[in-house]
C-alpha positions as CSV (number, residue, x, y, z in Angstrom):
1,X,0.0,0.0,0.0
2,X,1.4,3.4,-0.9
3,X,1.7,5.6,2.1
4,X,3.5,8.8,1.0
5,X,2.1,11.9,1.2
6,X,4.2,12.9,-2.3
7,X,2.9,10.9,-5.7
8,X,5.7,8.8,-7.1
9,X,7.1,10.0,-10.7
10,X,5.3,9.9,-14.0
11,X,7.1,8.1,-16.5
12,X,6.1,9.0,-20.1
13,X,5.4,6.8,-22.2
14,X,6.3,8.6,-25.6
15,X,6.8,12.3,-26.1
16,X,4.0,14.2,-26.1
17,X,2.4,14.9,-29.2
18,X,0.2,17.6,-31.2
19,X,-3.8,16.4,-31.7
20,X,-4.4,18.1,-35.1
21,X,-8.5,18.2,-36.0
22,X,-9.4,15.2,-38.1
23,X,-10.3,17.3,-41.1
24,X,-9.3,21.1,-42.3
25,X,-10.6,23.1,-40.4
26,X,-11.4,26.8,-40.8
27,X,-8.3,29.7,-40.6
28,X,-9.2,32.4,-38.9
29,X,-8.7,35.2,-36.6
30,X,-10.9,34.7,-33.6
31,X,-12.0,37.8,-32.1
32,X,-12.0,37.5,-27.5
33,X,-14.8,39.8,-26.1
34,X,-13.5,42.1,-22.9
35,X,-14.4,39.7,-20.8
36,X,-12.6,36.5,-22.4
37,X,-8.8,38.4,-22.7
38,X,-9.1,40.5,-19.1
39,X,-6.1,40.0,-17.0
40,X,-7.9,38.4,-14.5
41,X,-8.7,35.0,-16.6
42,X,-5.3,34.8,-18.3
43,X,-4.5,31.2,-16.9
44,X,-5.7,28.1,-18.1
45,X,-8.1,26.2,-15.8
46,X,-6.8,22.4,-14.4
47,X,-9.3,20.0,-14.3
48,X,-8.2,16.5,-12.4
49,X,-10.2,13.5,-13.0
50,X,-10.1,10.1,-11.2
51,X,-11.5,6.7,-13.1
52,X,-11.9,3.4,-12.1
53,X,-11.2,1.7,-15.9
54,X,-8.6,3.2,-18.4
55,X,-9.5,4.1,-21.8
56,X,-6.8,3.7,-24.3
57,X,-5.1,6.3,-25.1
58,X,-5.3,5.8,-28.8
59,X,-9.1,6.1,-28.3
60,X,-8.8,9.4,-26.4
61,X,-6.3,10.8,-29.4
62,X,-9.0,9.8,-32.2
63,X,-11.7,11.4,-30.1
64,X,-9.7,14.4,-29.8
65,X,-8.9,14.5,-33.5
66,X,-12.7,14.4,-33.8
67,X,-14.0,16.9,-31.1
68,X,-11.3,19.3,-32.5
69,X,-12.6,19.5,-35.6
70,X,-15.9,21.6,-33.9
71,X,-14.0,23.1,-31.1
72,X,-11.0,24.1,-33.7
73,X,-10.5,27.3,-31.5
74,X,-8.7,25.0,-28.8
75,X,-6.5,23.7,-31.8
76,X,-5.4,27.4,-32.1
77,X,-2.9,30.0,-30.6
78,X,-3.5,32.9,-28.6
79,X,-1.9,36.1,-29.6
80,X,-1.5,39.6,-29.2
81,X,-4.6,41.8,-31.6
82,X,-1.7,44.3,-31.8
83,X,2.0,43.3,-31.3
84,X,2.7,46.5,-29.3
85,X,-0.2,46.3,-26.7
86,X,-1.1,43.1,-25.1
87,X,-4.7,44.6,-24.0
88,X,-6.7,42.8,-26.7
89,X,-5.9,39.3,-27.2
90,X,-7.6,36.9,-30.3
91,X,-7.4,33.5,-31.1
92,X,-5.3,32.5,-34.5
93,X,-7.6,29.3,-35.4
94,X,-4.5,27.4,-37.4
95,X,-5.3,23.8,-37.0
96,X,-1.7,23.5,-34.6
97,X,-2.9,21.0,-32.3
98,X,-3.7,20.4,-28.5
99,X,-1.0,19.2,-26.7
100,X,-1.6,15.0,-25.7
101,X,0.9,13.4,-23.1
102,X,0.9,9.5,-22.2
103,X,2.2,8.3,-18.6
104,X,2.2,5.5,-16.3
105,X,2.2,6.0,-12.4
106,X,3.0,3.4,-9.5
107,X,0.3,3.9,-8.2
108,X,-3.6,2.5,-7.9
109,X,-6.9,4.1,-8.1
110,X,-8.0,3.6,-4.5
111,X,-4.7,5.0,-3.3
112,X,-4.8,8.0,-5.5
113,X,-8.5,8.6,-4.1
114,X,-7.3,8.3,-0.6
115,X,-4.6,11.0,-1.5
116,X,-7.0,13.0,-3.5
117,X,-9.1,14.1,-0.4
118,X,-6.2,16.2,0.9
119,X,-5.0,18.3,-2.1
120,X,-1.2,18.3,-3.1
121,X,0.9,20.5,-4.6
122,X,2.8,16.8,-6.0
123,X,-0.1,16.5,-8.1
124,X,1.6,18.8,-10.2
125,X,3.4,16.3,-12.4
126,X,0.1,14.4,-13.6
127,X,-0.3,17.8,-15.7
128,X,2.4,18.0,-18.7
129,X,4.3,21.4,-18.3
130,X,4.9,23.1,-21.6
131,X,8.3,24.9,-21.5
132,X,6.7,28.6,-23.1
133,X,8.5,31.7,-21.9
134,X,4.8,33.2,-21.6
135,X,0.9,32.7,-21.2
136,X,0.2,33.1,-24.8
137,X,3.1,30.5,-26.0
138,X,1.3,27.9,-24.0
139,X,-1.3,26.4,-26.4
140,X,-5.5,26.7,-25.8
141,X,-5.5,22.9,-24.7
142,X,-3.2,20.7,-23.1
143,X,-4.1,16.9,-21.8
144,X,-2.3,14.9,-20.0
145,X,-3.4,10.5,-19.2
146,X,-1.4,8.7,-16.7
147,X,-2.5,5.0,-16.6
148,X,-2.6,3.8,-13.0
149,X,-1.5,0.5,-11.6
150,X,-4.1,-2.3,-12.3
151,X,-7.0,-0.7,-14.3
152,X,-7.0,3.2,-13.2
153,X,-6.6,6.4,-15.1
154,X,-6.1,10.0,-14.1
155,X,-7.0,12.5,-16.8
156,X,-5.7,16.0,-16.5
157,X,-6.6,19.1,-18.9
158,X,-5.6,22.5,-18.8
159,X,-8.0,24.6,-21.1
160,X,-7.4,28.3,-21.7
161,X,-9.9,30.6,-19.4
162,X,-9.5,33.0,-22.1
163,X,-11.4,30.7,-24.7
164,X,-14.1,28.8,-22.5
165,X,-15.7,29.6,-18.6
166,X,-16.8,26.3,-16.2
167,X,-19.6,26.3,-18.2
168,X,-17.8,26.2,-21.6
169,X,-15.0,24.2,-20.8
170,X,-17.6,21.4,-19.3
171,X,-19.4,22.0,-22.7
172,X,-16.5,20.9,-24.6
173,X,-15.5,17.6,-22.3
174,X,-18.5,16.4,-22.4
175,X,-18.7,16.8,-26.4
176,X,-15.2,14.8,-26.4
177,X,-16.7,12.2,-23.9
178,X,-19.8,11.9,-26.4
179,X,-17.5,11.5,-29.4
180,X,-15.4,8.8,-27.5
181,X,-18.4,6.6,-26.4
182,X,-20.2,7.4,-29.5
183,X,-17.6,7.5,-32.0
184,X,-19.9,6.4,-35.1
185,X,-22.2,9.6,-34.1
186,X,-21.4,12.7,-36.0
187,X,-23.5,15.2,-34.5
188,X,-23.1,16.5,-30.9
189,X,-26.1,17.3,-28.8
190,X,-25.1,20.8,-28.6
191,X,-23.6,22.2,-30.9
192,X,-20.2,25.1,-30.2
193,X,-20.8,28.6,-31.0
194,X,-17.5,30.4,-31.4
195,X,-18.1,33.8,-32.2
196,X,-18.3,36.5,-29.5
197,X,-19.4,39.1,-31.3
198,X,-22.2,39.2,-29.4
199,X,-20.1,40.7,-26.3
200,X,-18.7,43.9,-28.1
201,X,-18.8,47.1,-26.6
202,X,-21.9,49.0,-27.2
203,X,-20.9,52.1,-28.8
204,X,-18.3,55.1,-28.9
205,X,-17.6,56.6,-26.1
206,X,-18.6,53.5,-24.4
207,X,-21.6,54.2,-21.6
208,X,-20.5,52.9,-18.2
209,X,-23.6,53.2,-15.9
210,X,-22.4,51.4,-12.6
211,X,-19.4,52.1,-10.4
212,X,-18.3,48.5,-10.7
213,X,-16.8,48.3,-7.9
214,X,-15.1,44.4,-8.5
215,X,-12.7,46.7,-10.7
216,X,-10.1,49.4,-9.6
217,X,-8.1,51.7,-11.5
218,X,-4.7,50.6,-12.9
219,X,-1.7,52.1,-10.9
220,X,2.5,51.9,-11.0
221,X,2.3,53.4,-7.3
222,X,3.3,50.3,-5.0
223,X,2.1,52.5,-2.2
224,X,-1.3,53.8,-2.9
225,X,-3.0,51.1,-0.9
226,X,-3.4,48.4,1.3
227,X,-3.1,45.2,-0.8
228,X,-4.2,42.2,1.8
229,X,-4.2,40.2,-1.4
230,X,-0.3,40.4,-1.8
231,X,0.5,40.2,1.4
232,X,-1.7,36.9,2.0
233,X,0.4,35.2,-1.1
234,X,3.5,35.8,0.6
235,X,2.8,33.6,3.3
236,X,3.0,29.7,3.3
237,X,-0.2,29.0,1.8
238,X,-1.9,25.3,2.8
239,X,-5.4,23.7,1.4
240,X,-8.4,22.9,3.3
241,X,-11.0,21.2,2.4
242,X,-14.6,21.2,3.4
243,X,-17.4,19.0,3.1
244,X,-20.7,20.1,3.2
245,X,-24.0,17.5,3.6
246,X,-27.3,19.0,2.4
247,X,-28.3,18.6,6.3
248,X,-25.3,21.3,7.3
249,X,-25.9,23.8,4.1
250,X,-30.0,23.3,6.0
251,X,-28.4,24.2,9.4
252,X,-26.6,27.4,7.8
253,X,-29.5,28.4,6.3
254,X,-31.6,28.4,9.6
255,X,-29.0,31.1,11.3
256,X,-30.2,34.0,9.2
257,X,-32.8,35.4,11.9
258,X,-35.3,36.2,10.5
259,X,-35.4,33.9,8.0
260,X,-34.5,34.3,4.7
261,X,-34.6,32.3,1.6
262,X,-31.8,31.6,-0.3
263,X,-29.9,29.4,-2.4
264,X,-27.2,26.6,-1.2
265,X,-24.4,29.0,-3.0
266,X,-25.9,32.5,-1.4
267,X,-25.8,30.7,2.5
268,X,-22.3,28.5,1.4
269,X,-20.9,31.7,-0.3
270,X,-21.6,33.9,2.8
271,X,-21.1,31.8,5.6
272,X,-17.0,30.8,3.5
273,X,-16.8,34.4,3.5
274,X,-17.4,35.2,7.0
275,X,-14.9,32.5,8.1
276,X,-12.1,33.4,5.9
277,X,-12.6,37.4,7.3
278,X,-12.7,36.2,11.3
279,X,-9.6,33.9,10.5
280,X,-7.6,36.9,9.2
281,X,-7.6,38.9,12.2
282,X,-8.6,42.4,10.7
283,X,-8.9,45.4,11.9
284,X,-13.2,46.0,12.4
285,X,-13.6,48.6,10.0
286,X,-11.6,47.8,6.8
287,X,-13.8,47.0,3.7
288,X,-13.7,43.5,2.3
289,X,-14.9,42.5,-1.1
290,X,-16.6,38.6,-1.8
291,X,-16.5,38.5,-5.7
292,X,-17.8,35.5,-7.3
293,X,-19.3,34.7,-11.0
294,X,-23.1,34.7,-12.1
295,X,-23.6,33.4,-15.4
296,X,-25.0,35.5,-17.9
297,X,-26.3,33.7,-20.8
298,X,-29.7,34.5,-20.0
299,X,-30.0,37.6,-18.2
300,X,-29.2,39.6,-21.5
301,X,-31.7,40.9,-23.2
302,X,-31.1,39.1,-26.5
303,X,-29.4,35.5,-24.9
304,X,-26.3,34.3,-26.1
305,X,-27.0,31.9,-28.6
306,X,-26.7,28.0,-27.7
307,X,-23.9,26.3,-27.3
308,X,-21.5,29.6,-26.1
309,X,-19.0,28.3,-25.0
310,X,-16.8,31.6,-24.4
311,X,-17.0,33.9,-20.7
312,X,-20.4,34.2,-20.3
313,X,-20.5,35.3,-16.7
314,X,-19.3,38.9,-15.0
315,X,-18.2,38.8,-11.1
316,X,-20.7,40.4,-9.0
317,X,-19.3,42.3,-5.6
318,X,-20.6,41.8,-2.0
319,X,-18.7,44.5,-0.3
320,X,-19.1,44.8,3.8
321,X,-16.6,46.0,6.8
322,X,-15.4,43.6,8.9
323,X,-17.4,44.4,11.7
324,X,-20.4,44.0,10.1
325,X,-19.6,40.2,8.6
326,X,-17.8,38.8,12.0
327,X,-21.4,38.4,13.5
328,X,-23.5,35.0,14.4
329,X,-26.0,36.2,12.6
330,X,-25.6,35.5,8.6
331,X,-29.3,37.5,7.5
332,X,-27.3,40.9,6.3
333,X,-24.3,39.0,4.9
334,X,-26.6,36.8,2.7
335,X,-28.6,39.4,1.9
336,X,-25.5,41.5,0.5
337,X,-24.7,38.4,-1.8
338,X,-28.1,38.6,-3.1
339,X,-28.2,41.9,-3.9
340,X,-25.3,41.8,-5.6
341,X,-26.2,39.1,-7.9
342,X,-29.7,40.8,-8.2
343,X,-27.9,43.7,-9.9
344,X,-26.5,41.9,-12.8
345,X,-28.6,42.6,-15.5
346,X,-28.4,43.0,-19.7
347,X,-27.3,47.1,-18.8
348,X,-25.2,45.7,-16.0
349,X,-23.4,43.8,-18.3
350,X,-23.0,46.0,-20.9
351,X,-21.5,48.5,-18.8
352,X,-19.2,45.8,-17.5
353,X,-18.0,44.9,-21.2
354,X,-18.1,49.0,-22.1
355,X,-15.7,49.7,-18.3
356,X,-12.7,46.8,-19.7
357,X,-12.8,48.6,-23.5
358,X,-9.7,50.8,-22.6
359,X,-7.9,48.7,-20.4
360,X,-7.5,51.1,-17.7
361,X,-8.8,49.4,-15.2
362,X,-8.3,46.3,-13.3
363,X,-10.0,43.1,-11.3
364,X,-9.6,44.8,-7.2
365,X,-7.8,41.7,-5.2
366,X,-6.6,43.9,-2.8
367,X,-9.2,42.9,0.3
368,X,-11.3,40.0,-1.8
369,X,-12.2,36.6,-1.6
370,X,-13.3,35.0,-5.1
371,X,-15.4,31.9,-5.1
372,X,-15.6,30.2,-8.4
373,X,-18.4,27.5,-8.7
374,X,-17.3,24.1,-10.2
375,X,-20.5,22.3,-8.8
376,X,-23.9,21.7,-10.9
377,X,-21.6,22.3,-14.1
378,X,-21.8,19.0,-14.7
379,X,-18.5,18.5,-14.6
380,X,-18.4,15.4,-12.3
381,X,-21.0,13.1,-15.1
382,X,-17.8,13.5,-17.8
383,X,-18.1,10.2,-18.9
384,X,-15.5,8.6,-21.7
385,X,-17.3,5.3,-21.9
386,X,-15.9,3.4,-18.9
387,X,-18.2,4.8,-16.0
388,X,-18.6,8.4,-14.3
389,X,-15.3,9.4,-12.5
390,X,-14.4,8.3,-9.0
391,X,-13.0,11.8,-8.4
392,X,-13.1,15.0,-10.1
393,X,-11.4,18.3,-9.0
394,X,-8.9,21.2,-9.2
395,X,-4.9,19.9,-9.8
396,X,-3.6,21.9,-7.1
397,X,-5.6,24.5,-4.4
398,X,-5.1,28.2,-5.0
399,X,-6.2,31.4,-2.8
400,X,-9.0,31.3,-4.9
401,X,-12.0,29.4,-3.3
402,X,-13.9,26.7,-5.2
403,X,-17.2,25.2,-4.7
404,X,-16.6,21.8,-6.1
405,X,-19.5,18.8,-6.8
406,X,-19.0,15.7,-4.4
407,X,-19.2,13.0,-6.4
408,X,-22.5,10.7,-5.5
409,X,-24.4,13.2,-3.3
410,X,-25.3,15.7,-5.7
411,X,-26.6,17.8,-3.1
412,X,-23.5,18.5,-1.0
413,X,-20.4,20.7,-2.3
414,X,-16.8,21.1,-1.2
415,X,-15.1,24.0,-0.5
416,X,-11.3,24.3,-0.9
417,X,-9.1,27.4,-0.5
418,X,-5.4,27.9,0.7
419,X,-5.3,29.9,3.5
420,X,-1.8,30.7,5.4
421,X,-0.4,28.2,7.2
422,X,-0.3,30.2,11.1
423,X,-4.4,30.6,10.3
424,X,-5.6,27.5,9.1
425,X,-6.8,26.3,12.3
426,X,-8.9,29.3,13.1
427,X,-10.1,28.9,9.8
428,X,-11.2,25.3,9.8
429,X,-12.8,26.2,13.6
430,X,-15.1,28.6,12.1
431,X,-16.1,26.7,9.3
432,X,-17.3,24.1,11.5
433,X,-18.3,25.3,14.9
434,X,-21.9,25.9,13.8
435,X,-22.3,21.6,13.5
436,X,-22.4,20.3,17.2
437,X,-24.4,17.5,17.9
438,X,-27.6,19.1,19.1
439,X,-29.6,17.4,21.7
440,X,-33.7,17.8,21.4
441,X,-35.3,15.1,23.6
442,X,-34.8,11.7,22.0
443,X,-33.7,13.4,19.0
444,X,-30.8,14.2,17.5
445,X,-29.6,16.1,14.5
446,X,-26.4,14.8,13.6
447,X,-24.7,17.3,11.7
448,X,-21.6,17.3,14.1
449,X,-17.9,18.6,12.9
450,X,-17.0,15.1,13.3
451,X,-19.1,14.4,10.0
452,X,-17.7,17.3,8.0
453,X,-14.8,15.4,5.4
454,X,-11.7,18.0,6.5
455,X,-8.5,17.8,5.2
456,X,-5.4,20.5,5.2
457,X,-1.8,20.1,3.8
């Protein structure tokens, strides 16, 4: 049984190599809206998946060929609109390829699962690492299969946030999952839609109608402000992990008094937020920012069209001081979220997409937690013909928080962030203190910290 809390090395089985598209496919310049090439999103997002039966690799390379083919984009390189600004960004749809790599690991599924509820910065190496001197030399789409001792597989992708959301990038795996299993099919169930035209700016001068306040003004002063962001990153960062039952997100929702109905992500969303703020330590009346996405594809006034895969959501801003978050009580901080969702609307939008036309402004990190939602994406039902995935998942935490799907209770989520090391504990306290065994006559509601799945590293 392996025991280390480090994965053993990949060994590759061949070079990696370039999936081309199956057939020409069309060579073109790719326009990215304002909100597919802001700052903000220029990473590529790591998806880790865990299965219980390989699929030959071969298999995965045809389907790729073949998914390429309508997702030709991915097959592309990013590049500069004008070689003396990076500010505008566009796609060069050549046909390149998506980078495929082929390992082998000592290693079996149930051990990797094991490991895989306490993230690790080892699972680095079951992602190839293209040598590029910059984001845009990495290419759009990068996999990565590492065949497990006995029957196992771990699939890794990194897929260019600039080109596809959660929403898009689930989109496209599930298209190459359908073209895997159902490799006779031709068409897909839903069909890509590249352009993103429809995201222009409105006019000129653009018309920004909200102060936006998820966005600062960009500065070469070091000193203008406090940046809590910066400093946080400087410190050893660890992961923790935590589990929450439908039962628990229930018991969260009952201390807003007086009531108040929400979603799962409004009372999850605030009551992560809260924690995070009391394990900082911060002075009471500093201003803290919760950003996190809403998905936009049908609050416009004329929807995106079907199968968009590009960035179709804009971060909405629940801003608050400290004081005013630290309490029992989470009524005012739930309602804060909500009324910040509640203001993204089609003008909203616009504005948002008219406010990133000149590049003068920036995403404010400084004093904010940003909670991406990877849960009821879909992103867990990926299946490439040999069952749904045993584990699914981020390849390494980050100080960005994610809401993740738990796989076989559909109604329970995960939240990992990194916090610094010297506050984890305070962190994982607060996120839990709320579940103690709660005694009412014969009864009792067993929702206790000792049922939460916690992990840090």
């Amino acid at each position: 049984m392996f025991k280390s809390s480090e994965l053993p090395d990949c060994t590759y089985v061949n070079q990696p190599t370039l999936i081309t598209p199956k057939i020409p496919t069309p060579n073109h310049t790719l326009y990215l809206s304002n909100l597919d090439d802001q700052k903000f999103l220029r990473f590529s997002i790591k998806y880790l998946y865990l299965f219980r039966k390989s699929v030959p690799a071969e298999t995965l390379k045809i389907s790729l060929s073949r998914v390429l083919v309508e997702y030709y984009p991915l097959a592309g390189r990013l590049r500069k609109a004008d070689e003396s600004d990076d500010r505008k960004l566009e796609v060069h749809c050549n046909g390149e390829g998506a980078v495929f790599a082929e390992a082998a690991m000592d290693l079996s599924a149930d051990e990797f699962l094991e490991m895989a509820r306490k993230p690790n910065k080892s699972f680095r190496k079951l992602l190839y690492r293209v040598e590029a001197s910059g984001f845009l030399d990495v290419p759009p789409l990068i996999v990565q299969v590492t065949h497990l001792r006995g029957e196992g597989m771990i699939l890794c992708t990194a897929i260019n946030h600039c080109l596809c959301d959660g929403i898009g990038s689930s989109q496209f795996l599930h298209a190459w999952a359908h073209f895997t299993t159902q490799f006779n099919h031709t068409n897909l169930p839903i069909l890509p839609y590249h352009y993103r035209h429809v995201m222009k700016p409105g006019g000129n001068p653009q018309t920004v109608t909200f102060s936006h306040p998820v966005f600062t003004k960009i500065t070469h002063d070091p000193h203008n402000a406090l940046n809590l962001n910066k400093y946080l990153q400087s410190l050893p960062l660890v992961a923790s992990s935590t589990t929450f039952s439908s039962s628990q997100i229930l018991h969260l929702k009952r201390q807003c008094v007086p009531s108040v109905k929400c979603t799962t992500f409004e009372v999850l969303a605030s009551h992560t937020w809260r924690c995070w703020v009391k394990s900082l330590d911060l002075t009471r009346f500093i201003s803290v920012k919760l950003f996190f996405s809403v998905n936009i594809r049908k609050k416009l006034m004329n929807d995106m069209p079907d199968g968009y895969y590009g960035n179709g959501f804009v971060l909405a801003c629940a801003e608050a001081r400290v004081k005013d978050l630290i309490v029992p009580n989470l009524h005012d901080v739930v309602k804060s979220v909500q009324h910040a969702k509640s203001l993204v609307n089609d003008e909203y939008v616009q504005s948002t997409v008219d406010m990133l036309e000149d590049g003068s402004v920036a995403t404010d990190l400084s004093a904010s937690l940003v909670i991406s939602q990877w849960s009821k994406l879909g992103l867990e039902d990926v299946n490439f013909g040999q069952g749904k995935p045993m584990h699914m998942g981020p390849v390494v935490s980050d100080i960005y928080c994610l809401f993740l799907p738990v796989i076989g209770d559909f109604d329970a989520i995960t939240v990992l962030v990194s916090i610094p090391e010297s506050m984890i504990d305070k962190f994982e306290y607060y996120m839990t203190e709320a579940f103690e065994i709660v005694e009412n006559g014969d009864a009792k509601s067993k929702c206790g910290a000792e049922n939460l799945q916690m992990v840090c590293v």
